[in-house]
N, C-alpha and C positions, 0 to 999 in steps of 0.2 A: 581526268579532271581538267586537264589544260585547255584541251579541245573546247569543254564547256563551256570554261571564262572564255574564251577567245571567242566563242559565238555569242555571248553576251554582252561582249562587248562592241559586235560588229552590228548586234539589234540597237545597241544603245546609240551607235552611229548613223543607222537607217534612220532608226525614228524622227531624230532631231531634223535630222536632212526632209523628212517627209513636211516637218511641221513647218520649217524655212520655207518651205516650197509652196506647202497650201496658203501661207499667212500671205505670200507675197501677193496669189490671186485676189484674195479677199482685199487687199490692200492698192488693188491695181485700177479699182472702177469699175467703169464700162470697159476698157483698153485689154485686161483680162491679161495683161503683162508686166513686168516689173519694169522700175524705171532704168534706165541704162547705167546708172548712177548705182541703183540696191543689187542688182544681178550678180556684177562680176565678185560684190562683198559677198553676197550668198555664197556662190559660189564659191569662193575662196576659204570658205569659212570651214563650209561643209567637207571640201578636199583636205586643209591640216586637219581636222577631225578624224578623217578616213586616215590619215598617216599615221596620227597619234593612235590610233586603235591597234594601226595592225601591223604595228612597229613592237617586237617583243621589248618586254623589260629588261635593262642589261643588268646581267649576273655579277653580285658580287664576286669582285675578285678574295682569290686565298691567300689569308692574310701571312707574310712574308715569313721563312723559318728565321730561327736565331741559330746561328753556327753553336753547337754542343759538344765539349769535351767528357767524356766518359774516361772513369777512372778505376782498374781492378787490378788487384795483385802488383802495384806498381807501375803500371802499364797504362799509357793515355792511348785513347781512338776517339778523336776529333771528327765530327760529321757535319762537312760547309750547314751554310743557312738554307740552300737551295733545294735538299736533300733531307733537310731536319725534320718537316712535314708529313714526308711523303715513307719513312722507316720506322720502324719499332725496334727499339734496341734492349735486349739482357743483358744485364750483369748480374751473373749470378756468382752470389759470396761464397759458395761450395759447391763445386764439380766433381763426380767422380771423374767425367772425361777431359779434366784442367781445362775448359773452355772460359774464357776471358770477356771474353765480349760476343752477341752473337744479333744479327740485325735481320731483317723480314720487312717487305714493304707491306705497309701498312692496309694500302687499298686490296691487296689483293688477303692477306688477314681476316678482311672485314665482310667481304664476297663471300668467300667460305662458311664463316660463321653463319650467315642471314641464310645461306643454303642447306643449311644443318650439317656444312660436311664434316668430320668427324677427325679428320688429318691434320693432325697439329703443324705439316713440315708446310701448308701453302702458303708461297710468297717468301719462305724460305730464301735469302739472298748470299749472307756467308757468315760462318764465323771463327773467329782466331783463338785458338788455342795452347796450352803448353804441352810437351813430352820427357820424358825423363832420355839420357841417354843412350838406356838400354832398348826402353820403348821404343825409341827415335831409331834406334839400326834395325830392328828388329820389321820397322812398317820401312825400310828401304830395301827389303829382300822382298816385298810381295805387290801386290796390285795396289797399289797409291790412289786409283781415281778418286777426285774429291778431293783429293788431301795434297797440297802444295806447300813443301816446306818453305818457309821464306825466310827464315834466321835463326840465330843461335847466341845465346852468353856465355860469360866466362865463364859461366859455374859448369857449364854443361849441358844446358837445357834447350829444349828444339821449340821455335817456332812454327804452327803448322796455320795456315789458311785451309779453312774447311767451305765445301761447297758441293751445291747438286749436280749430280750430271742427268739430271731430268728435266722438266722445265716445270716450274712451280707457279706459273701466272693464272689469274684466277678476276673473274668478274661477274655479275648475277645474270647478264646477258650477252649472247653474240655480240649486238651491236656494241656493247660494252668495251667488250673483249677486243674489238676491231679498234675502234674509239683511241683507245689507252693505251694500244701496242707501242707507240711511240715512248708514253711514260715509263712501261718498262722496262726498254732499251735502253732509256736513260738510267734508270735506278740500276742495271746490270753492268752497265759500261764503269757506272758509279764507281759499285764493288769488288771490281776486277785491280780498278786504280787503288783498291784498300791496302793491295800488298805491299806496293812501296811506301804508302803513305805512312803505314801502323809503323814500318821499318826507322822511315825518317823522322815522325813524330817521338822513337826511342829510340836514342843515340847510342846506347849499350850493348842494341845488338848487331851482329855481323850478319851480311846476306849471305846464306846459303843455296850455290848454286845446285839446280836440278831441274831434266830436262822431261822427265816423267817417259825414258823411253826404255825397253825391255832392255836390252843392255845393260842399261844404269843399275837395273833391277837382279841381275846378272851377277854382272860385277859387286855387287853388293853380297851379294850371297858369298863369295871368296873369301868377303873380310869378317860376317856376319852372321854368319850362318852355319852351326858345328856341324849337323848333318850335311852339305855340301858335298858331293861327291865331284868331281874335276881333275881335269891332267891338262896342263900345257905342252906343245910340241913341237919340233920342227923337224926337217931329215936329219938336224946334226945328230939328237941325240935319243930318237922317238919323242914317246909320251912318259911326260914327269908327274910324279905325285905334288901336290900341294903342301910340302912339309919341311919344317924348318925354316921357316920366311914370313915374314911380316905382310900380309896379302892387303892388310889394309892400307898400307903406304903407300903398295902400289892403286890400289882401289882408288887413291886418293888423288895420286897421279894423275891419274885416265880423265877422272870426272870434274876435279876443279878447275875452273874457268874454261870449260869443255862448252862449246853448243853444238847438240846432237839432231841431226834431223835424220829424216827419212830421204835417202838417194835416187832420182830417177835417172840409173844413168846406169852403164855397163860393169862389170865389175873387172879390174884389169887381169891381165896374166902372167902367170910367174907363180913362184911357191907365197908362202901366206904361215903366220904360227896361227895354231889351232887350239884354242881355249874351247875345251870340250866338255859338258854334263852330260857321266851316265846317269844310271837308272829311271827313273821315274821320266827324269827332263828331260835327255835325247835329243840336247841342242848342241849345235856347235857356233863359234864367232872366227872367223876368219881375217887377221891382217896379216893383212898384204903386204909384200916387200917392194913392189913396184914403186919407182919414185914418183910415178902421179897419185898412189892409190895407197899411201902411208897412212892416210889420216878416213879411210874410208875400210867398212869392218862389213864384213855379210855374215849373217843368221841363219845357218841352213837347220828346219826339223823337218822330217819325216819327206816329204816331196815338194815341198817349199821354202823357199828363199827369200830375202827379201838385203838391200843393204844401206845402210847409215854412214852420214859422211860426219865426220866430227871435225869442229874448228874450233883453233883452241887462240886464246884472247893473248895469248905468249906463241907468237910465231914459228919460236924455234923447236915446238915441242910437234911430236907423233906420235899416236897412238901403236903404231909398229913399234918404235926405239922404246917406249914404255916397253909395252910384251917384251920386248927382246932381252930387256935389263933384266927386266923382272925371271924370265926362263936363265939366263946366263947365271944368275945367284942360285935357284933351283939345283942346275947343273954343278953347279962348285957347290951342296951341300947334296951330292948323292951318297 
């Protein structure tokens, strides 16, 4: 349809210009020319015509969001102006899965829909929900993805940041698709900022650190998890059962204000205590006593290794002197 107006409107340009042109003959005599005087108007006339034609109409612009506070269970989440537009927000007044607030960009929503597609998660962005305490240990012994805790209140309850690890973007065409890539990246980069924003917008909760690495997930299991099978050990004393000790103090140790990464670097040498899972898991974690390699833990299963170097926000602390407290109390409750 565009094509068509735009060619009717370049005949509607022709024409006039044809008729400028013949009127001028007729109007010229015998001379059979226009006079030096009417030409360059002709001319000039005919050319803004030709501009105005095939100059496209500018596109209204989108008219400006208004910054929106959303309010559930006590709990605000605030979405700038910039961003208002372009998301669809839930609040839903009952959740079996305590979800609070839950946002989806709009355009890609709307894409889906016009294409029948049938998936209610596209355009899917994030959303924040609550855990109870038991829930809340229970999802830090197992595969997390998706799920980033970001806080907790005094009563006990977990804040979780929920999100895809797919990519949920959605448009009716390629060229669409290519078009917008930018606007997604912006409404993604958005929702990532939501963790601390939800945090800071509610002063009553505390951040909860976690680095989403197996480890963590590990370690969790110690304090967490009745089935648990594990022995801690070193040459002093072999391998200790897991009994009579508070495994989540220590858990708690290890992990708060801990940042965990992935190590590309050698693993030192020297002895190491050994946090080991039989049956089913058949992992072991390895720290080191090496004074470079205190704070750096390797994962050995089956024929694979890999190792993590942990830095913790309190200098004086290592991930070795944890283990070692931790086995040492083990040991004086044999």
């Amino acid at each position: 349809m565009k094509k068509n107006i735009m060619d009717l409107m370049k005949i509607g340009v022709i024409v006039p210009a044809l008729v400028l042109s013949m009127a001028a003959c007729g109007n010229s005599g015998s001379s059979g020319t226009a006079s030096s005087a009417e030409a360059p108007a002709q001319e000039a006339q005919a050319a803004e015509a030709t501009e105005a034609a095939e100059t496209p109409e500018a596109q209204p612009e989108e008219e400006p969001g208004v910054e929106t506070t959303y309010e559930n269970g006590g709990f605000k989440m605030t979405v700038p102006a910039n961003m208002a537009n372009k998301v669809i927000v839930k609040v839903p007044e009952k959740s079996e899965d305590g979800i609070l607030f839950d946002v989806s960009e709009k355009a890609s929503v709307e894409a889906a829909k016009a294409k029948g597609n049938e998936y209610d998660g596209m355009g899917w962005l994030y959303a924040i929900g609550v855990r109870d305490e038991k829930e809340f240990h229970q999802m830090l012994c197992n595969d997390m993805s998706g799920e980033d805790p970001i806080g907790f209140d005094e009563k006990g309850n977990y804040y979780i940041f929920f999100h895809p690890t797919d990519v949920r973007y959605d448009r009716e065409t390629a060229e669409q698709m290519e078009k917008d890539m930018d606007q997604w990246t912006e409404a993604c980069e958005w929702a990532n900022s939501m963790k601390q924003a939800f945090l800071d917008e509610n002063p009553g909760l505390t951040p909860f650190n976690w680095n989403q690495t197996v480890l963590e997930s590990y370690l969790a299991r110690t304090a967490y998890d009745e089935n648990a099978v594990y022995t801690i050990s070193t040459l002093e004393y072999g391998p200790l059962e897991a009994k009579g000790v508070d495994a989540e103090k220590y858990f708690k140790e290890l992990t708060d204000g801990a940042t965990i990464e992935l190590y590309d670097g050698e693993a030192p040498d020297g002895e190491y205590i050994v946090l080991n899972f039989a049956g089913d898991d058949e992992v072991r974690f390895d720290f080191f006593y090496a004074p470079e390699g205190q704070n750096l833990v390797r994962q050995v299963w089956g024929d694979f290794e890999q190792l993590f170097q942990v830095t913790y926000a309190d200098e004086t602390k290592t991930a070795n002197a944890i283990m070692q407290e931790w086995y040492n109390e083990l040991a004086a409750n044999r």
